[in-house]
VOGU-3710 file (C-alpha; in Angstrom, 3 decimals, decimal comma):
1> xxxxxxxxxx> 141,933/230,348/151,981  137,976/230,265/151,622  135,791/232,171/154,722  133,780/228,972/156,799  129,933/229,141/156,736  130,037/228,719/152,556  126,510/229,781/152,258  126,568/232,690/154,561  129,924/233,660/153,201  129,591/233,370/149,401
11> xxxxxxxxxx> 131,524/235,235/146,977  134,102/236,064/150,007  137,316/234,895/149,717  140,301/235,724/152,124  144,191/235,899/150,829  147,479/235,440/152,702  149,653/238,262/151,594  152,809/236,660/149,975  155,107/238,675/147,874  155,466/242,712/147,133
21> xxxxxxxxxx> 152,443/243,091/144,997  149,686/241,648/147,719  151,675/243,641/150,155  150,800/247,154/148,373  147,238/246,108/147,779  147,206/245,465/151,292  148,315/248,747/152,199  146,588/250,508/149,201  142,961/248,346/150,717  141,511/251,875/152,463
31> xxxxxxxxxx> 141,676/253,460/149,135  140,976/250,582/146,729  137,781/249,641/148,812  136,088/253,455/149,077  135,973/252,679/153,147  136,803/256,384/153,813  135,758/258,364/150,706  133,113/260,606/152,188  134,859/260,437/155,911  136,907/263,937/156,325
41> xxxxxxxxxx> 138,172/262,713/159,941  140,166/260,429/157,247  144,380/260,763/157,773  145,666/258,732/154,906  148,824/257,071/156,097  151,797/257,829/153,702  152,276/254,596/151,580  156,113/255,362/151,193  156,320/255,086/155,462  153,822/252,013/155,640
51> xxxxxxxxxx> 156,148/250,326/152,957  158,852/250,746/155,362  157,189/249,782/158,126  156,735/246,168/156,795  159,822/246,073/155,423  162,220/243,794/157,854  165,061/245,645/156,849  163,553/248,996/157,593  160,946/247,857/160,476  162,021/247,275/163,765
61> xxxxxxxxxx> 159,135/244,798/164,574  160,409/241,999/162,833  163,476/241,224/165,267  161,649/239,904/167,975  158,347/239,121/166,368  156,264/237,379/163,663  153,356/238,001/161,429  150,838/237,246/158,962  148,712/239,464/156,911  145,429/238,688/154,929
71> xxxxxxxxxx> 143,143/240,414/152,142  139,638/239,829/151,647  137,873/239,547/148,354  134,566/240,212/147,755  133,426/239,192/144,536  137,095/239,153/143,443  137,052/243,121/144,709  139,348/244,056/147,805  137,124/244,367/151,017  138,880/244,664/154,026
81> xxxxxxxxxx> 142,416/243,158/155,777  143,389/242,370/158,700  146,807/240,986/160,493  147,905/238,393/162,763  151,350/238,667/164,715  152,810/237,526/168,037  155,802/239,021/169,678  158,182/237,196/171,712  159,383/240,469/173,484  155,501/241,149/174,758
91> xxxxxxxxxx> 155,254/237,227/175,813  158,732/237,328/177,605  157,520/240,040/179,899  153,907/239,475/180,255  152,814/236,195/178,888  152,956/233,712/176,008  148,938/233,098/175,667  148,129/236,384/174,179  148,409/236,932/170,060  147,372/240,150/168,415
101> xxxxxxxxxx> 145,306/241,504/165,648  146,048/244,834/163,716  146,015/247,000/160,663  142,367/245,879/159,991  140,208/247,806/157,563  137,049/246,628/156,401  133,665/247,779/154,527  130,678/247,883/156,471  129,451/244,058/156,098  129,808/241,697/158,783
111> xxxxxxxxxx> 130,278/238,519/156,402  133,663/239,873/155,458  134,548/241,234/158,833  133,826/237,820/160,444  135,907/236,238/157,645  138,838/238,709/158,296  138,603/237,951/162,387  138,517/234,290/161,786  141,139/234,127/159,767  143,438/235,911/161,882
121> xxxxxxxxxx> 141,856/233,876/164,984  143,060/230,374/163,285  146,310/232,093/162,606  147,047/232,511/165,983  145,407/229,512/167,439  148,421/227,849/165,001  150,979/229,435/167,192  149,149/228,136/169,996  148,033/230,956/171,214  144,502/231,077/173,663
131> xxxxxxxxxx> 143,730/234,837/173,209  143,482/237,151/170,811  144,052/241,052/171,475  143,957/244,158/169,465  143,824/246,454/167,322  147,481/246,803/168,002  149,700/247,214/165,006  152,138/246,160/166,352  152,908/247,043/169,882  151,630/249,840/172,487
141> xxxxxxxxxx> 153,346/252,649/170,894  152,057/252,449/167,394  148,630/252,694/166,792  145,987/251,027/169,052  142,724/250,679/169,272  139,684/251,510/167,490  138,581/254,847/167,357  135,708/254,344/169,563  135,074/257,668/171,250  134,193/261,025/169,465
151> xxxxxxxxxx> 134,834/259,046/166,143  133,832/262,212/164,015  136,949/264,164/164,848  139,820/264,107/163,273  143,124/262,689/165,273  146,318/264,304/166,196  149,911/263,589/164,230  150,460/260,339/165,202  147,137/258,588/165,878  144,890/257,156/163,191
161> xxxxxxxxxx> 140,630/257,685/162,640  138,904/254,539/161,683  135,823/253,549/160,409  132,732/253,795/163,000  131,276/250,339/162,190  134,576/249,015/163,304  133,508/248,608/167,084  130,228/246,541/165,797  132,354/244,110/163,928  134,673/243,658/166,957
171> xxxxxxxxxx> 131,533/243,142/169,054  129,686/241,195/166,494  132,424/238,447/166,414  132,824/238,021/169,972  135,581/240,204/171,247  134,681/242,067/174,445  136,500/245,593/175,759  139,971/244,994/177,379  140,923/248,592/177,868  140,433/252,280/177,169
181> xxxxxxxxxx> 143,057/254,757/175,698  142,150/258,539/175,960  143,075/261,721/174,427  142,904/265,119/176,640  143,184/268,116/175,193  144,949/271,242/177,068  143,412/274,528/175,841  144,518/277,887/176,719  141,379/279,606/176,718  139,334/279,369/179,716
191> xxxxxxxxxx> 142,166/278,884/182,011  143,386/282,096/184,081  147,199/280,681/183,655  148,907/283,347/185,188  148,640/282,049/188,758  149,397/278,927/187,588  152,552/280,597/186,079  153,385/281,868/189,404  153,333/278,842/190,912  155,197/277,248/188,831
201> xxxxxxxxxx> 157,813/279,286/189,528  157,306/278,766/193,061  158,031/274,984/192,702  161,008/275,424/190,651  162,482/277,726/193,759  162,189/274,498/195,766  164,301/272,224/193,862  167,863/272,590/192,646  167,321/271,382/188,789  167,278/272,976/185,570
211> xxxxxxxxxx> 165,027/273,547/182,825  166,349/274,070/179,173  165,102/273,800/175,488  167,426/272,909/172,966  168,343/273,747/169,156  167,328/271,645/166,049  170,613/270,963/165,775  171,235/269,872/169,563  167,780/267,985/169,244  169,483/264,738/167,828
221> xxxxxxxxxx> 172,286/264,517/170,896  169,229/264,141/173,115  167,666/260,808/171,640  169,444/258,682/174,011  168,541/260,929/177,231  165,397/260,632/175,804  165,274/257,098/175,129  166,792/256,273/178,549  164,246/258,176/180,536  160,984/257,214/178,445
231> xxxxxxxxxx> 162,528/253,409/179,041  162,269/253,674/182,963  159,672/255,932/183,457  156,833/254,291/181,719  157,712/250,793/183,740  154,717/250,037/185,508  152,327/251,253/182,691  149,843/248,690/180,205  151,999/246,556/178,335  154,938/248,811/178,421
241> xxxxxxxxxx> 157,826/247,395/177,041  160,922/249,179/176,587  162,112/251,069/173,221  164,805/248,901/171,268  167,371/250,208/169,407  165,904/249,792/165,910  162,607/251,087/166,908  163,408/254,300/168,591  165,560/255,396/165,978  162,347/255,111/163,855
251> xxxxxxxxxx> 160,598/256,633/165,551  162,873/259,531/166,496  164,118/260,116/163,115  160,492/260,559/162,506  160,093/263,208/164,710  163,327/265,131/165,110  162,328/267,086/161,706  159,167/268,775/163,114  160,362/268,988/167,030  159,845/272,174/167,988
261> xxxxxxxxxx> 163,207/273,490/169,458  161,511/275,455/172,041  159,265/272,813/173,387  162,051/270,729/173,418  162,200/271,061/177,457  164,851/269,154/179,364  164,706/268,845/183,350  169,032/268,648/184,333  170,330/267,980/188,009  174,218/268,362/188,265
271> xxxxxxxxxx> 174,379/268,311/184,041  172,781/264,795/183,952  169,146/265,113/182,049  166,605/263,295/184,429  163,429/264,627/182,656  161,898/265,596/179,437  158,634/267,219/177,105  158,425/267,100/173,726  156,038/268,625/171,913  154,904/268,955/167,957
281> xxxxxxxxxx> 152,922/270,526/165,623  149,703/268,808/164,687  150,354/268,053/160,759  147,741/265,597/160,299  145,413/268,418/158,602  148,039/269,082/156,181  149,263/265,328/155,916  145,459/264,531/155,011  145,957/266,663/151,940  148,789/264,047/150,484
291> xxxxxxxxxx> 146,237/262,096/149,875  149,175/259,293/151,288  151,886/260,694/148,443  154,864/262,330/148,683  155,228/264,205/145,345  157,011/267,496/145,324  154,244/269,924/144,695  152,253/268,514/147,796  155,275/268,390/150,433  155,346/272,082/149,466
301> xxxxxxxxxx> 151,449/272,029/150,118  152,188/270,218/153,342  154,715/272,389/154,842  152,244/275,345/154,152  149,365/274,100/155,362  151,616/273,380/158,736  152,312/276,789/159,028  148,202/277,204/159,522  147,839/274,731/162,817  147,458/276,326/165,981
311> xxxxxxxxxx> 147,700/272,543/167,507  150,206/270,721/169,533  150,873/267,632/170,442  152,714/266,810/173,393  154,567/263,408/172,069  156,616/262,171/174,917  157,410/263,036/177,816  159,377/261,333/181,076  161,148/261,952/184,619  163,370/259,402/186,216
321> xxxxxxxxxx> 161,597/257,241/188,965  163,851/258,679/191,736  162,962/262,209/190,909  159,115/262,178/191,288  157,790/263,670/193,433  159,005/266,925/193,031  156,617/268,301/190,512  159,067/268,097/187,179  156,124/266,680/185,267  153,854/269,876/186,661
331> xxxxxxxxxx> 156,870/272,052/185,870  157,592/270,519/182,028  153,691/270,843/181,456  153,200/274,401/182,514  156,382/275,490/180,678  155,423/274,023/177,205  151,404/275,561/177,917  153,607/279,041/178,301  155,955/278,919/175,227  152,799/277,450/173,284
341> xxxxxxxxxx> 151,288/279,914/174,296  153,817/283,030/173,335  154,512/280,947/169,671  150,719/280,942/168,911  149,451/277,676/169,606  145,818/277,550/171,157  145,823/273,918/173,005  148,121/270,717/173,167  146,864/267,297/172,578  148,125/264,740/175,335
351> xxxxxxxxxx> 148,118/261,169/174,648  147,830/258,552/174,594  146,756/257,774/178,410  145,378/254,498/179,242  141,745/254,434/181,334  143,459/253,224/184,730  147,068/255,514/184,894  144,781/257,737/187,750  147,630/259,797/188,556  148,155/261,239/184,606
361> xxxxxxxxxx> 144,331/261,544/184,310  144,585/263,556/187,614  147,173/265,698/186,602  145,344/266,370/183,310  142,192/267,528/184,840  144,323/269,927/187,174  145,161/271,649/183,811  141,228/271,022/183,226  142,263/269,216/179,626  138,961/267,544/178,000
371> xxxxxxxxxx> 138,870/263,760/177,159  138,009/264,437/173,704  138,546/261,342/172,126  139,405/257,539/172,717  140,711/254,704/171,515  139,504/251,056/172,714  141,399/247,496/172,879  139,286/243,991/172,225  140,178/240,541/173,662  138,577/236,977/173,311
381> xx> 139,364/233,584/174,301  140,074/231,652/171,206
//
């Protein structure tokens, strides 16, 4: 597929991935390009867990939803990507207009960046669609957004840093803001937590439930409480759509190895679990080190430099509708700040918390957490 515009666009040339080989110098593009070789904010994803992630026998997004992804050349040399997918759970719930655009990576030239957008624009104009939305790669709970606010600093386990220019592109093409995702951070100093302690401990007096942390080994009997709750709870929130099956065990086999056991909180009324935190250490300083490879010698590096991080980040966390109210959240919060706290960990990043949930923000600023970073969604008609 050549870029339109041949004069403005010569020597670029944009690819459909189509077998193994494009599909690891798609994910190999950040490197083989140079787009973050002086940026030290710069997580390297691990290409052994991106290769699974496309895989449709290892992914979970490829049971309800379809996509397309594209290299450009410059010159014959790798310049950027970009992908195109639609997902029929998303347009079953909220609507069938919207496509989506993700996993895009791209030097600092607006020839090749408008070549990457267009291309994924006529992709989904082919499956009719009449907008096009994103980052998202691929739904709300993986990574969203461009890293739009406080680009400089290095994200959390979990969340990606992307190249600054990558707002001007998205504005240079056409695509306006849609929405806001923020990052607060929770730190301890500052705060005089004792009296928050204390009331804390006042508001668990009130009501007759239980609060518990669990055991590595217990931590695996609690996906499905944890599934369940995260399910109903965020109903009502930005293009929340449940967990399925497939992807939650992902996801939680993910996590379950660096869980912390102690900041594994569970809120229990009459032995049924109606509320959860989980919390875990921040590896993405050590993960950075892999340089996105798994040999022996560096998971050794990894685990040591783990040790090092005074960093949380709360992952998840959920109460059952009918139980609000009561201050569980408050309670779960203030509990993992004071075992944080005791283990050695300085502050706790909370996210991802989208611009118009007031009553998380709220909360959030209670604890006086700072809104150190943000992520931001693009949409155009198309």
């Amino acid at each position: 597929m050549i870029a339109k515009d041949d004069e403005m666009n010569k020597g670029i040339e944009v690819k459909k991935v189509t077998d193994k080989k494009m599909l690891m110098d798609f994910i190999r593009l950040p490197w083989t390009a140079g787009i973050y070789k002086y940026d030290p904010a710069w997580v390297p994803p691990v290409i052994r867990d991106m290769l699974h992630f496309f895989d449709p026998e290892h992914g979970y997004f490829y049971e309800h939803g379809e996509a397309e992804f594209f290299i450009a050349y410059l010159d014959g040399k790798p310049a950027g990507r970009i992908g195109a997918h639609t997902y029929s759970r998303y347009e079953n719930r909220y609507d069938r207009d919207t496509g989506f655009f993700g996993f895009y990576e791209c030097i600092d030239r607006l020839d090749v960046s408008r070549a990457l957008f267009d291309t994924a624009r006529e992709s989904l104009r082919a499956k009719g669609k009449k907008k096009m939305n994103g980052p998202q790669s691929f739904s709300t709970y993986d990574p969203i957004g461009f890293d739009c606010i406080n680009n400089g600093r290095m994200p959390v386990i979990g969340m990606f840093h992307f190249a600054h220019w990558y707002e001007k592109h998205a504005l240079a093409f056409g695509l306006e803001k849609n929405i806001d995702w923020y990052c607060f951070m929770v730190k301890t100093q500052g705060v005089r937590w004792e009296p928050m302690f204390r009331m804390r401990d006042e508001m668990m007096k009130k009501i007759d439930i239980r609060f518990v942390t669990t055991t590595k080994k217990q931590v695996p009997h609690r996906a499905e409480d944890v599934k369940r709750i995260f399910n109903v709870a965020w109903e009502g929130n930005r293009d929340h759509l449940p967990f399925t099956d497939r992807q939650f065990e992902v996801m939680f086999n993910e996590l379950k190895g660096v869980i912390i056991p102690e900041l594994a909180i569970f809120a229990e009324k009459d032995g049924k679990t109606i509320g959860f935190i989980l919390s875990v250490p921040d590896a993405n300083p050590a993960i950075a080190k892999l340089n996105g490879r798994l040999f022996p010698w560096r998971i050794v590096k990894l685990l040591l430099e783990l040790r090092k991080t005074k960093t949380l980040r709360t992952i998840l966390m959920g109460v059952e509708p009918e139980y609000r109210g009561l201050d569980i959240d408050k309670i779960l919060i203030l509990m993992t700040i004071e075992i944080g706290m005791r283990l050695g960990y300085v502050q706790s990043d909370c996210s991802l918390i989208v611009e118009d949930n007031v009553k998380m923000i709220g909360a959030l600023k209670f604890l006086n957490a700072d809104r150190y970073k943000g992520y931001r969604v693009f949409q155009m008609d198309i």
